[in-house]
FIMI-767078 format. One record per residue: residue in three letters; x, y, z of N, C-alpha, C, O in turn. Coordinates in steps of 0.05 Angstrom, whole numbers, padded with zeros to 5 digits, always signed. Layout:
ALAXYZXYZXYZXYZ/...
END
This chain:
UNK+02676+02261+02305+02664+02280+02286+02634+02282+02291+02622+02261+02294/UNK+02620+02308+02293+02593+02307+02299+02574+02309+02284+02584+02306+02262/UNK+02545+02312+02279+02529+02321+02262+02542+02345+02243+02555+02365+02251/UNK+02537+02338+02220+02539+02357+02201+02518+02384+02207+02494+02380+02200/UNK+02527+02412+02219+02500+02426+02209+02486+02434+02185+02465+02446+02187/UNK+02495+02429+02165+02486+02437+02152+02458+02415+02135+02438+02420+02121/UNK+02474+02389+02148+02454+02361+02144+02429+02378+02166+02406+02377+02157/UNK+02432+02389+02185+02399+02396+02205+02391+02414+02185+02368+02411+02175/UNK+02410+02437+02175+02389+02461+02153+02376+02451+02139+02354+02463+02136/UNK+02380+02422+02120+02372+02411+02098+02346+02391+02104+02332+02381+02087/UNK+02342+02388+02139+02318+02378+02147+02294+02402+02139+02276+02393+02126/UNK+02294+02421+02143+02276+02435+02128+02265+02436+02104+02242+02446+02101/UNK+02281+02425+02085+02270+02427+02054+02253+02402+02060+02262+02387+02077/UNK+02227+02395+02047+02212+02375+02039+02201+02373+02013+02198+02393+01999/UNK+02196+02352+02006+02183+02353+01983+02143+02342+01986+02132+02333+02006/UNK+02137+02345+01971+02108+02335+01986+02089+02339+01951+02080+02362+01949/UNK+02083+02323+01931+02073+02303+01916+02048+02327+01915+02048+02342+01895/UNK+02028+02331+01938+02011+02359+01928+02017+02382+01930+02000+02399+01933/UNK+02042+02389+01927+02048+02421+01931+02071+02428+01913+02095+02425+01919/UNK+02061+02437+01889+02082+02443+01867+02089+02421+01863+02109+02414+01876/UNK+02076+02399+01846+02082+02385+01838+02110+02360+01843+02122+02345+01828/UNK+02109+02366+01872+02135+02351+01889+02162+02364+01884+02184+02354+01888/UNK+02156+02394+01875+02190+02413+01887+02196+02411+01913+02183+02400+01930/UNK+02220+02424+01916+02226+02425+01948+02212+02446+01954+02207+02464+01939/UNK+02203+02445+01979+02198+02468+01994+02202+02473+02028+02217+02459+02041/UNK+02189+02489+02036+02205+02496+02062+02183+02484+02090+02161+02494+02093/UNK+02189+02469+02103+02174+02461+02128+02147+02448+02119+02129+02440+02133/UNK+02149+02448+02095+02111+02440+02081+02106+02468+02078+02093+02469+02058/UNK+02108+02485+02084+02097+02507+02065+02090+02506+02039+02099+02490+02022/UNK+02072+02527+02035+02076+02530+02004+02094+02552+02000+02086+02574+02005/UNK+02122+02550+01990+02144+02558+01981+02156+02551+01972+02148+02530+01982/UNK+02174+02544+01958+02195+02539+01943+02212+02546+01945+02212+02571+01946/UNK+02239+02531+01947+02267+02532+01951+02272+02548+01931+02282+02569+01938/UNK+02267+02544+01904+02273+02555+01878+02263+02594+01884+02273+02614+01876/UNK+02242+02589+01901+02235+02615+01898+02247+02630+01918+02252+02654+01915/UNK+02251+02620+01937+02272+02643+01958+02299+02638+01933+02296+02651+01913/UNK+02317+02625+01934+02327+02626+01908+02333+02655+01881+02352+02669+01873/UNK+02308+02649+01875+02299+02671+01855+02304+02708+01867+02313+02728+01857/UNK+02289+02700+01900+02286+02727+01907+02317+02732+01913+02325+02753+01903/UNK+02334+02718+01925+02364+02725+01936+02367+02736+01904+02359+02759+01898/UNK+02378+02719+01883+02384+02731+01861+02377+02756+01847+02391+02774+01838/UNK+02344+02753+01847+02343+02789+01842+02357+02813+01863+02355+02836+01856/UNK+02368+02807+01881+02378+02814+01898+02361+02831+01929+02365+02852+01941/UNK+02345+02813+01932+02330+02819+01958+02352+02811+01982+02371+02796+01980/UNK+02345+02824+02001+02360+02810+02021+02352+02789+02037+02328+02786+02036/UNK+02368+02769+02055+02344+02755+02071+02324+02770+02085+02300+02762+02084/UNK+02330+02791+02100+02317+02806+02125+02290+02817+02105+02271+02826+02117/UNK+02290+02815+02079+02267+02827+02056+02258+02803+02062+02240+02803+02079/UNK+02264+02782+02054+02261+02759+02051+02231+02746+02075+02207+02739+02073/UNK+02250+02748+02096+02238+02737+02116+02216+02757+02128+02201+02746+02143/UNK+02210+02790+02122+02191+02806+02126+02167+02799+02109+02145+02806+02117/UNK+02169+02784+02083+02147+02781+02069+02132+02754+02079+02108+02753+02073/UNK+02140+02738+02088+02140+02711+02108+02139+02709+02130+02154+02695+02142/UNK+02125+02720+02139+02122+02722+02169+02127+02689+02181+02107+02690+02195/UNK+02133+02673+02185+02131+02642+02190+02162+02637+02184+02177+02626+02199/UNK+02169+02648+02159+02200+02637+02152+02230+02640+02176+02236+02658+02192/UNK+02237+02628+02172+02255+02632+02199+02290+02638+02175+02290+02634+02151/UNK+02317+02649+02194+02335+02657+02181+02351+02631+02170+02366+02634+02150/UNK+02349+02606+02180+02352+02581+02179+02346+02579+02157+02362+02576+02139/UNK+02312+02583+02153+02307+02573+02121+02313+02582+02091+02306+02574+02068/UNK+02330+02601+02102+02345+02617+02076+02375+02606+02080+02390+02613+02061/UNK+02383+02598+02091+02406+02588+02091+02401+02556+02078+02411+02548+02058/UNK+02386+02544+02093+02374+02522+02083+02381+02527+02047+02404+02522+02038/UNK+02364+02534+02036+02363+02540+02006+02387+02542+02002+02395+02526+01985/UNK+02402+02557+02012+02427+02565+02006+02442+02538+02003+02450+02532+01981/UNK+02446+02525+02021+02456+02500+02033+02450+02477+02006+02466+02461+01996/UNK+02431+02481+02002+02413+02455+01983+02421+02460+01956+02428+02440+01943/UNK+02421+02491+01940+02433+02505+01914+02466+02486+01914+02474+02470+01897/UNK+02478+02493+01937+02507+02491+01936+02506+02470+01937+02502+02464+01913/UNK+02508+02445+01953+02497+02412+01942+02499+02402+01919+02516+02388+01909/UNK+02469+02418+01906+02460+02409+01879+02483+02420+01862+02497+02400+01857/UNK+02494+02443+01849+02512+02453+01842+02542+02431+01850+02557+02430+01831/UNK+02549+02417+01871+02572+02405+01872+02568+02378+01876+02584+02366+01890/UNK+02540+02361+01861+02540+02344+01847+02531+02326+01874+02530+02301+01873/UNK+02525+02345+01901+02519+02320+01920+02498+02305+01920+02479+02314+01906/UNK+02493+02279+01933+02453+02271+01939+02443+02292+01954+02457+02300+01973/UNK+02423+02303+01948+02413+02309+01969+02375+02304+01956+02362+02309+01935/UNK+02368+02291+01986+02353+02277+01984+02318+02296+02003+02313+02284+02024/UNK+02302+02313+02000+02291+02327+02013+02272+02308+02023+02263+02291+02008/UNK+02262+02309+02048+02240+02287+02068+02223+02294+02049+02219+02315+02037/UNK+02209+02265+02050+02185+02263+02033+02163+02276+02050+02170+02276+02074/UNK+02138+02286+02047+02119+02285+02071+02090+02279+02060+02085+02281+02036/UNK+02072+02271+02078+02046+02260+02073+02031+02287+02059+02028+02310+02068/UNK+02019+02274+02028+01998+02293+02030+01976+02309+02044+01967+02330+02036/UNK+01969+02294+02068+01949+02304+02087+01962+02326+02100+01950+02347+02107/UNK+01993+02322+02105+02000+02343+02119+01992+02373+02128+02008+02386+02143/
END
């Protein structure tokens, strides 16, 4: 049995102690999982999504996606910590 992909999407989320108060977010960006999130639900699309983000890749909306559904079915999921200096 091989790598889980969806364990590599979930390498993307980080959390990081100076940026929103240690939410997840995406690559160290300042973004928020919650907020791509937000935008799918109002019903943006990704391709909206990823035009306002020039940097965001299609990965990282799946990512979110990936991480919602997790949390929702009660899994760990655990986002890389990263250095404040980052």
């Amino acid at each position: 049995m091989g790598p889980d992909p969806e364990d590599a999407l979930l390498e993307r989320i980080t959390v990081n102690p100076a940026i929103f108060g240690g939410k997840p977010i995406l690559r160290g960006h300042r973004l928020a999982v919650e907020h791509v999130l937000g935008m799918l639900a109002a019903g943006d699309t990704p391709e909206t999504i990823l035009a306002g983000y020039p940097w965001l890749e299609p990965d990282d909306v799946r990512a979110c996606l990936v991480y919602a559904r997790r949390l929702v079915a009660h899994e760990r999921v655990e986002p890389k910590l990263t250095d404040s200096a980052a």
